[in-house]
Rosetta silent file (secondary structure, phi, psi, omega in degrees, C-alpha in Angstrom):
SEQUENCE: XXXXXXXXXXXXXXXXXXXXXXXXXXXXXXXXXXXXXXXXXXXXXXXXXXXXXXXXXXXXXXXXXXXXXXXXXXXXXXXXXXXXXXXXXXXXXXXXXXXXXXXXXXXXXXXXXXXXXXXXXXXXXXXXXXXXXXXXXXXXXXXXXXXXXXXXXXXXXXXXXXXXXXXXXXXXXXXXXXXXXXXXXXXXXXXXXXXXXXXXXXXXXXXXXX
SCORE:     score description
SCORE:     0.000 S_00000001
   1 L     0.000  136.917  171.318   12.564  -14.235   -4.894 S_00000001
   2 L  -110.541  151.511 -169.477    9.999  -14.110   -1.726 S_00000001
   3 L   -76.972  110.471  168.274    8.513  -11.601   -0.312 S_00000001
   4 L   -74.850  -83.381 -147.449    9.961  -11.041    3.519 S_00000001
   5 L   -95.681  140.801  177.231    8.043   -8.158    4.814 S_00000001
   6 L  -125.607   81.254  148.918    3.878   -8.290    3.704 S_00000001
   7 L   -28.768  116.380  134.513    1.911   -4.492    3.608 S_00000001
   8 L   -91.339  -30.704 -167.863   -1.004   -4.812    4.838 S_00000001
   9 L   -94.438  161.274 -154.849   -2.440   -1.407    5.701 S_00000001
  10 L   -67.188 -175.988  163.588   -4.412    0.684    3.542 S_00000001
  11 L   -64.667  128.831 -179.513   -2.845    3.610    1.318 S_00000001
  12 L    89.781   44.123  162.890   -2.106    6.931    3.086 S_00000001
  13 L  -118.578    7.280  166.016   -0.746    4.992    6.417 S_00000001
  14 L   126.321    8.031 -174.433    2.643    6.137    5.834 S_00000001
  15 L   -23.157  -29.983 -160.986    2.723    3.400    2.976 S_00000001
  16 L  -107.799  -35.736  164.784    5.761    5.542    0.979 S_00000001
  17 H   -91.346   -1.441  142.086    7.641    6.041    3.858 S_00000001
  18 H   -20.104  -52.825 -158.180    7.179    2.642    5.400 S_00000001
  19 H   -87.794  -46.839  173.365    8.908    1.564    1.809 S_00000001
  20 H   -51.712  -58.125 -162.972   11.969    4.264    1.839 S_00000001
  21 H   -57.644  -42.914 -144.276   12.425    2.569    5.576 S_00000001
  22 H   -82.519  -38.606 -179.183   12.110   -0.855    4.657 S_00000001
  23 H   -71.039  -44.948 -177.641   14.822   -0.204    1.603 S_00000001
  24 H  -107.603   19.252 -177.678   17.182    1.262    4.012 S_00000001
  25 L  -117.987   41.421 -176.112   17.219   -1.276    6.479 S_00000001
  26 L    40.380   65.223 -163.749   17.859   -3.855    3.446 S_00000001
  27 L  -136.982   15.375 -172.567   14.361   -5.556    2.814 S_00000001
  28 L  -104.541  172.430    2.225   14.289   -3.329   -0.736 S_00000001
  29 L   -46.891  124.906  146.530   13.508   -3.348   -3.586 S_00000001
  30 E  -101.071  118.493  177.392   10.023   -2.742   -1.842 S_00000001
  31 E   -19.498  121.757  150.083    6.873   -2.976   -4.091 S_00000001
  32 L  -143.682 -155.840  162.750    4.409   -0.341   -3.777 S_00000001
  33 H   -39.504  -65.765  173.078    1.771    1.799   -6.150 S_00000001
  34 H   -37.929  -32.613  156.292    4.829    3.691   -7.358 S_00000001
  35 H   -51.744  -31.050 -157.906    5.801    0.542   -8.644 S_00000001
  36 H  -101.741  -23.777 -168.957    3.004   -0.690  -11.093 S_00000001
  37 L   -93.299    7.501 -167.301    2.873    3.158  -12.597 S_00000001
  38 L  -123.548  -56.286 -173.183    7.019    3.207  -13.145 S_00000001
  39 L   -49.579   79.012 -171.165    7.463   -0.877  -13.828 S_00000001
  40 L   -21.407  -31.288 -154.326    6.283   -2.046  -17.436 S_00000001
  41 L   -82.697  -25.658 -169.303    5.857   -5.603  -16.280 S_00000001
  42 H   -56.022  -48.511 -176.332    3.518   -4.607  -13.185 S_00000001
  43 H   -41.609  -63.317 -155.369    0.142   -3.824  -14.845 S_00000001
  44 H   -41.247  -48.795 -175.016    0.014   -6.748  -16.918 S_00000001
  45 H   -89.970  -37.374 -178.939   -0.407   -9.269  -13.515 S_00000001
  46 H   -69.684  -46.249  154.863   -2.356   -6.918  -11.684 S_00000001
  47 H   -15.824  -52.796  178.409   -5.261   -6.959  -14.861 S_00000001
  48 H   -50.919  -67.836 -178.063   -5.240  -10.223  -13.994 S_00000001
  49 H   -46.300  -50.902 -134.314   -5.594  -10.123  -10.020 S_00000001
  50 H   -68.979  -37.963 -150.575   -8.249   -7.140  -10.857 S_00000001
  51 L  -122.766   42.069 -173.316  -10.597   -9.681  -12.795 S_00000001
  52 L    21.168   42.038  141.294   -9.882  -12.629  -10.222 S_00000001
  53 L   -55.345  129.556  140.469   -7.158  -15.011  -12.450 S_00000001
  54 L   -18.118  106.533 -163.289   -4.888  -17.313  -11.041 S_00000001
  55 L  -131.731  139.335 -159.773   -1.473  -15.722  -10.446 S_00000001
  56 L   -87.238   78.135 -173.316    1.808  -16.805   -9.828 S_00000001
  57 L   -55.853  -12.890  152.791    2.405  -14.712   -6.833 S_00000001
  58 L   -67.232  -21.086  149.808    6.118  -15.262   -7.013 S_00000001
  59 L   -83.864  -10.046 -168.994    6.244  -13.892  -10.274 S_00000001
  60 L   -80.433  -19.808 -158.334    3.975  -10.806   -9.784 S_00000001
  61 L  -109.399  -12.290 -167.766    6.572  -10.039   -6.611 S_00000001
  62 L   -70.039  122.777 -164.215    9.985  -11.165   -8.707 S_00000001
  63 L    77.766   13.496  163.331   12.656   -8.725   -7.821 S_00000001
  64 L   -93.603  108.217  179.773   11.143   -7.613   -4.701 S_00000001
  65 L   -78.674  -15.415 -179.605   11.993   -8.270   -1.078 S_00000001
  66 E  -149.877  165.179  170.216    9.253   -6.297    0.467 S_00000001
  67 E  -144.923  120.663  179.913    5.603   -4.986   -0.326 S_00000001
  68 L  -127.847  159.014  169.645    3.261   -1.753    1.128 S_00000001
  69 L    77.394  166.774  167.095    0.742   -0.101   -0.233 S_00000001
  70 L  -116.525  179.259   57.559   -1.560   -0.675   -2.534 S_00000001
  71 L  -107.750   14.837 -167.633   -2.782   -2.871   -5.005 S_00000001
  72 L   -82.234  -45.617 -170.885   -0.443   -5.113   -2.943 S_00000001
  73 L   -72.835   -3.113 -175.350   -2.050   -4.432    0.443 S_00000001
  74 L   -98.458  -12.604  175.026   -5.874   -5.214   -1.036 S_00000001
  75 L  -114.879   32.679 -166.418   -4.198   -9.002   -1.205 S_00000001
  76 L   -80.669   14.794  170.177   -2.247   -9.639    1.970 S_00000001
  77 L  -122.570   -5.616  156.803   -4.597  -12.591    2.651 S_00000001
  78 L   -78.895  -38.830 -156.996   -3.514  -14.231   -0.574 S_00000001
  79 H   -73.745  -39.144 -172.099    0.166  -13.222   -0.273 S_00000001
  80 H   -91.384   26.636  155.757    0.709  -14.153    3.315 S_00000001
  81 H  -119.605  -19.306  157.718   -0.288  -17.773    2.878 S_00000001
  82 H   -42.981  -49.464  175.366    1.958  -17.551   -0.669 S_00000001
  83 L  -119.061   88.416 -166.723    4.929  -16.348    1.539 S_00000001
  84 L   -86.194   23.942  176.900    4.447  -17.929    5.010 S_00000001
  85 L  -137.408   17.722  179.525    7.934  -16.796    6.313 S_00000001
  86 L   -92.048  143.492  159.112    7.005  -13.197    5.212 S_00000001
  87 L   -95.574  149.991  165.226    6.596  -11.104    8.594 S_00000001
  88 E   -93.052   99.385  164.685    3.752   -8.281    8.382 S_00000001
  89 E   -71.257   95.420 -179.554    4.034   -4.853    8.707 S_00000001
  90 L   -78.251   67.536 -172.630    0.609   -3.694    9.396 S_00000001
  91 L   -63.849  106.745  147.748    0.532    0.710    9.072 S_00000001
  92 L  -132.955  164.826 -169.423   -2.232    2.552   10.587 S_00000001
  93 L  -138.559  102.720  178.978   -3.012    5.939   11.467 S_00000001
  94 L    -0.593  136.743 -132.541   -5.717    7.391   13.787 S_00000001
  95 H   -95.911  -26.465 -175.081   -8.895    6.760   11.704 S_00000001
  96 H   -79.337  -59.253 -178.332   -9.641   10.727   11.186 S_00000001
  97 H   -58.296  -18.253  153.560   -6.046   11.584   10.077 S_00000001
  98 H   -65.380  -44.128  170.929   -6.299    8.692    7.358 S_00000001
  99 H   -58.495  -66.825  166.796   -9.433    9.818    6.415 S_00000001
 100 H   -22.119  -55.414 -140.032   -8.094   13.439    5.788 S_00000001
 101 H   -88.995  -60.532  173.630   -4.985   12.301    4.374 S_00000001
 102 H   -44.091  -63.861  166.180   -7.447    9.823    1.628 S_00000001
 103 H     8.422  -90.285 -168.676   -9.656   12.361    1.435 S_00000001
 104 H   -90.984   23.230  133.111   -7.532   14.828   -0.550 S_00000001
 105 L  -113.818  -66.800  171.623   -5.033   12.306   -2.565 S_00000001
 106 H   -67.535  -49.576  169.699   -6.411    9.154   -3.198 S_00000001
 107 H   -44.697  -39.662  174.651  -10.118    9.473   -2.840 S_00000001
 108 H   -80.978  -23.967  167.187   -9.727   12.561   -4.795 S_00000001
 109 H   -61.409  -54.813  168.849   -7.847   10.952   -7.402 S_00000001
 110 H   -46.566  -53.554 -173.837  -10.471    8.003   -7.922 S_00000001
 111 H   -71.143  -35.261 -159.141  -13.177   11.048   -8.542 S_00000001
 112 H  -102.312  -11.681 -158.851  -11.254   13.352  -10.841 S_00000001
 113 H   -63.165  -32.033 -170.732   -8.783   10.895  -12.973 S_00000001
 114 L   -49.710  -41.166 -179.448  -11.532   10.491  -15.624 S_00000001
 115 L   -86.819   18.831  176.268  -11.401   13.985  -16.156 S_00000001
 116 L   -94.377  156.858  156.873   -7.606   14.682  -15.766 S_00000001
 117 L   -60.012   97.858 -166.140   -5.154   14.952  -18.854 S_00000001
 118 L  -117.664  160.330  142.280   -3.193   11.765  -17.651 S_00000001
 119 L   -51.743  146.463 -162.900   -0.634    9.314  -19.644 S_00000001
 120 H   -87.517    2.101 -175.008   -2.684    6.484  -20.958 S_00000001
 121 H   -93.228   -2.706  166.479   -0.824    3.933  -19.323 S_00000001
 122 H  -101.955    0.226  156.993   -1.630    5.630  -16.047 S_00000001
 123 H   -86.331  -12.952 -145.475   -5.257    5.711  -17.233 S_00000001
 124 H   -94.817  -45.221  166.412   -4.985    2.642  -18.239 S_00000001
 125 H   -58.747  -75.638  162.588   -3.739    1.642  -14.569 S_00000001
 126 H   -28.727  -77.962 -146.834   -6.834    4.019  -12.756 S_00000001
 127 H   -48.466  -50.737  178.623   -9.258    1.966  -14.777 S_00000001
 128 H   -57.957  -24.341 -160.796   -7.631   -2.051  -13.293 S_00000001
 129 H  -102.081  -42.506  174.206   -7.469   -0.405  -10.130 S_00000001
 130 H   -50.813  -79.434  166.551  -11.025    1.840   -9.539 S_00000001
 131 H   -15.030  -54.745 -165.272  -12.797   -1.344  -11.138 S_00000001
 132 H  -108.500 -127.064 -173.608  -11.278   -3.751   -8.796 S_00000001
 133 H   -45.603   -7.857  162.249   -9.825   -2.796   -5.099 S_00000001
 134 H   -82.133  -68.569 -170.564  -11.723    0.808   -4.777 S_00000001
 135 H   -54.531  -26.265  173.352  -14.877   -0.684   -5.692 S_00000001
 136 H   -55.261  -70.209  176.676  -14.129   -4.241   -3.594 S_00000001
 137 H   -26.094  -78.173 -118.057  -12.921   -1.933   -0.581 S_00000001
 138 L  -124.391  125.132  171.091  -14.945    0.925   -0.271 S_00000001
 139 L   -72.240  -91.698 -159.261  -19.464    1.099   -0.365 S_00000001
 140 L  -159.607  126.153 -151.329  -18.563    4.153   -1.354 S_00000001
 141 L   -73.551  -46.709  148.149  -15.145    6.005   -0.795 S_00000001
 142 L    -2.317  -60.472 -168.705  -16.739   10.035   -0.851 S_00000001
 143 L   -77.324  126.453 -176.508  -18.091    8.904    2.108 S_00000001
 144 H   -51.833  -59.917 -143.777  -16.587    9.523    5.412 S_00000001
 145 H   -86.979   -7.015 -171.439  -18.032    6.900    7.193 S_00000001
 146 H   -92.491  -13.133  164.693  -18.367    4.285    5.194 S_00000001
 147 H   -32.614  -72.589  171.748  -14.539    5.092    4.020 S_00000001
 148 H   -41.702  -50.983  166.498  -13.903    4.592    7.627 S_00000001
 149 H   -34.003  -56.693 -152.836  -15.937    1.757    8.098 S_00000001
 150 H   -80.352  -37.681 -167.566  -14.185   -0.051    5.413 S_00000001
 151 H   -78.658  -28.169 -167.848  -10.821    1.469    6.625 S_00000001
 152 H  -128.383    7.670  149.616  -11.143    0.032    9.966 S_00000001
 153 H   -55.970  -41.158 -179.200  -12.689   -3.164    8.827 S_00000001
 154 H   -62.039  -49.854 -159.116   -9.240   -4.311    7.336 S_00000001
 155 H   -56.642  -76.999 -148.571   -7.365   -2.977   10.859 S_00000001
 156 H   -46.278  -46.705  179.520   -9.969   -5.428   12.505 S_00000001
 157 H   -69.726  -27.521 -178.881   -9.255   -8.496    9.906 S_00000001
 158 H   -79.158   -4.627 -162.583   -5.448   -8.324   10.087 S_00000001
 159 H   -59.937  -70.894  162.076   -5.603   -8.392   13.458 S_00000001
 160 L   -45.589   -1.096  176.561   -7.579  -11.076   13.740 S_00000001
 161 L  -105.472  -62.712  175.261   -6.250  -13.302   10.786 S_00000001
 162 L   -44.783  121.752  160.018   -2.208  -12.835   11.454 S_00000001
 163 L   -51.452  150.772  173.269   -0.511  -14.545   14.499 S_00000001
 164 L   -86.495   -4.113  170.993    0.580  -11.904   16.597 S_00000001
 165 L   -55.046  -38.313  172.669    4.074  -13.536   16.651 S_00000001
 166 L  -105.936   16.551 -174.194    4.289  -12.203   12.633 S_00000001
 167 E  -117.007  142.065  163.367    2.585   -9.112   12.704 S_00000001
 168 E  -123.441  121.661  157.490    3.516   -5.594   13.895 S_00000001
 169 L   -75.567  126.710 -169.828    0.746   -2.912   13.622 S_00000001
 170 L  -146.444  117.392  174.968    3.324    0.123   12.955 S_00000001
 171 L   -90.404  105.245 -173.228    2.419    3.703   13.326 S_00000001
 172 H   -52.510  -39.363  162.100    5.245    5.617   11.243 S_00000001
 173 H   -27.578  -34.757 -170.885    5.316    7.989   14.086 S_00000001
 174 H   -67.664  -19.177 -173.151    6.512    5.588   16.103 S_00000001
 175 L    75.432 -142.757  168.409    9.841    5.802   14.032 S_00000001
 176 L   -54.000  -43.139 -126.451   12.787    3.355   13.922 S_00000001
 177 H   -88.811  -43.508 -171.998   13.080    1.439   17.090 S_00000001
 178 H   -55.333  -43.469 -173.951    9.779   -0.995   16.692 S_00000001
 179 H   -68.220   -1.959 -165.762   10.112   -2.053   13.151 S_00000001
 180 H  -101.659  -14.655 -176.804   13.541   -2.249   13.493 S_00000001
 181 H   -78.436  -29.584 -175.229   12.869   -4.666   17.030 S_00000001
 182 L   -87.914  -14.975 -139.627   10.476   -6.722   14.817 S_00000001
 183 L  -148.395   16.084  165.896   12.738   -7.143   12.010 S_00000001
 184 L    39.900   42.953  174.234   15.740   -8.040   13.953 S_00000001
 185 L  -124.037  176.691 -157.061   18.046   -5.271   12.405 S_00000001
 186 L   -94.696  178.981  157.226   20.075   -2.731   14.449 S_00000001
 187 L   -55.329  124.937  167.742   18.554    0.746   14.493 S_00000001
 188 L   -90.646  167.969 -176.646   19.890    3.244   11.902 S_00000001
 189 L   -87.817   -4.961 -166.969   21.394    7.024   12.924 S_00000001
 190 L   -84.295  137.652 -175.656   19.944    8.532   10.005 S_00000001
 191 L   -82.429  122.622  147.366   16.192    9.820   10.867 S_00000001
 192 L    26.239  111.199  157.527   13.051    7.748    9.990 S_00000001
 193 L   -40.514  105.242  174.236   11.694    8.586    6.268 S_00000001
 194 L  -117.547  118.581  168.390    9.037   11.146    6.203 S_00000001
 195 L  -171.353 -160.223 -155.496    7.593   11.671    3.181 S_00000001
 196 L    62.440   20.973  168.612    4.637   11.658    0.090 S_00000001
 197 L   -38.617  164.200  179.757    2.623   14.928    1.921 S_00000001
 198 H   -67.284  -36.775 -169.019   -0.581   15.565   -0.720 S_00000001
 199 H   -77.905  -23.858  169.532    1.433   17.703   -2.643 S_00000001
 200 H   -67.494  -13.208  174.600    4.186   14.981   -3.279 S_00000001
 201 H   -83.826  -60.706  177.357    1.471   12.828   -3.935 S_00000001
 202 H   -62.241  -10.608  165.360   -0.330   14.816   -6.612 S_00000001
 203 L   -65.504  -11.375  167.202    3.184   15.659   -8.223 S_00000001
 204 L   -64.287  -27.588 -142.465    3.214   11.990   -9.886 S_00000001
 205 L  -116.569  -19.583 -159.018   -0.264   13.316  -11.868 S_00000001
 206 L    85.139   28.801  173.171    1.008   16.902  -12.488 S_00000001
 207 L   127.896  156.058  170.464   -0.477   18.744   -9.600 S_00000001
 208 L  -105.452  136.641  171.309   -3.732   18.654   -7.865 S_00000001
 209 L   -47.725  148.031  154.240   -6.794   19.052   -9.628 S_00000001
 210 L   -44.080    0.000    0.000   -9.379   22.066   -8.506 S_00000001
């Protein structure tokens, strides 16, 4: 199976509802985070990617039709010459409201997981991923600016790597009608996916830490 649609934008750009949308306009399963912490098979190739092995990007993606978020979105310049008929969904979000939104779920997760009571296979997951794309990413993600920096480094590279013929930069605000214009499907009546707020995010870990 190949990947049609290619995530590109960082986490906390509307990345989970991006993926409910993507699913209900028939481009699912689509891959995200939520994947490698529910899917058995998923760690196992990202270990790999993490410590920069050779990877069969058709099997790390096998049974997926689409991919957001990350650890998917830290490789969208391997994947989109792996799947060169995948179109790109690019997600951004004003650079402060991303920052906020990182701030208090991921960024806070990367600082506190050592010390949370976690499952080990989702410690086991933190460790492939804080090693590898937070440290790759981010000088040093606590920090606003260089978060930002780093955050609007990417916006700047997809722009500039992707034709603009396969790319959409898509603000979930924006709702249905672009991605649905880009992706040559009708519009649905049912409204746009909103969801993952920080508290839906820290309900995968069992609440957010103090």
């Amino acid at each position: 199976m190949a990947l049609k649609v290619i995530g590109s934008g960082f986490g906390r750009t509307g990345t989970m509802s991006t993926k409910q949308a993507l699913e209900q306009l028939g481009f699912g399963p689509c891959h995200h985070m939520i994947e490698v912490m529910e899917n058995p098979a998923q760690p196992a190739y990202w270990k790999s990617i993490a410590v920069g092995e050779q990877v069969d990007w058709v099997a790390v993606f096998d049974g997926y039709n689409a991919q957001v978020d990350w650890p998917g979105a830290a490789v969208w310049e391997q994947t989109t010459v792996a799947f060169p008929d995948a179109k790109v969904v690019h997600t951004e979000r004003p650079e402060e409201v991303w920052w906020n939104s990182f701030n208090g779920t991921i960024g806070k997760f990367f600082t506190t997981a050592p010390t949370l009571d976690l499952p080990p296979h989702i410690q086991d997951i933190f460790a492939t991923m804080s090693a590898w794309f937070a440290k790759d990413t981010f000088d040093d993600h606590t920090d606003r600016d260089a978060a930002i920096a780093a955050y609007r480094r990417n916006n700047q590279k997809v722009r500039a790597t992707i034709p603009s013929e396969r790319l959409l930069v898509f603000d979930v605000a924006e709702g249905w009608e672009p991605l649905c214009r880009f992706l040559e499907v009708p519009v649905p009546a049912t409204p746009f996916p909103r969801t993952h707020a920080r508290d839906e995010f820290w309900a995968h870990f069992g609440g957010e830490p103090a």
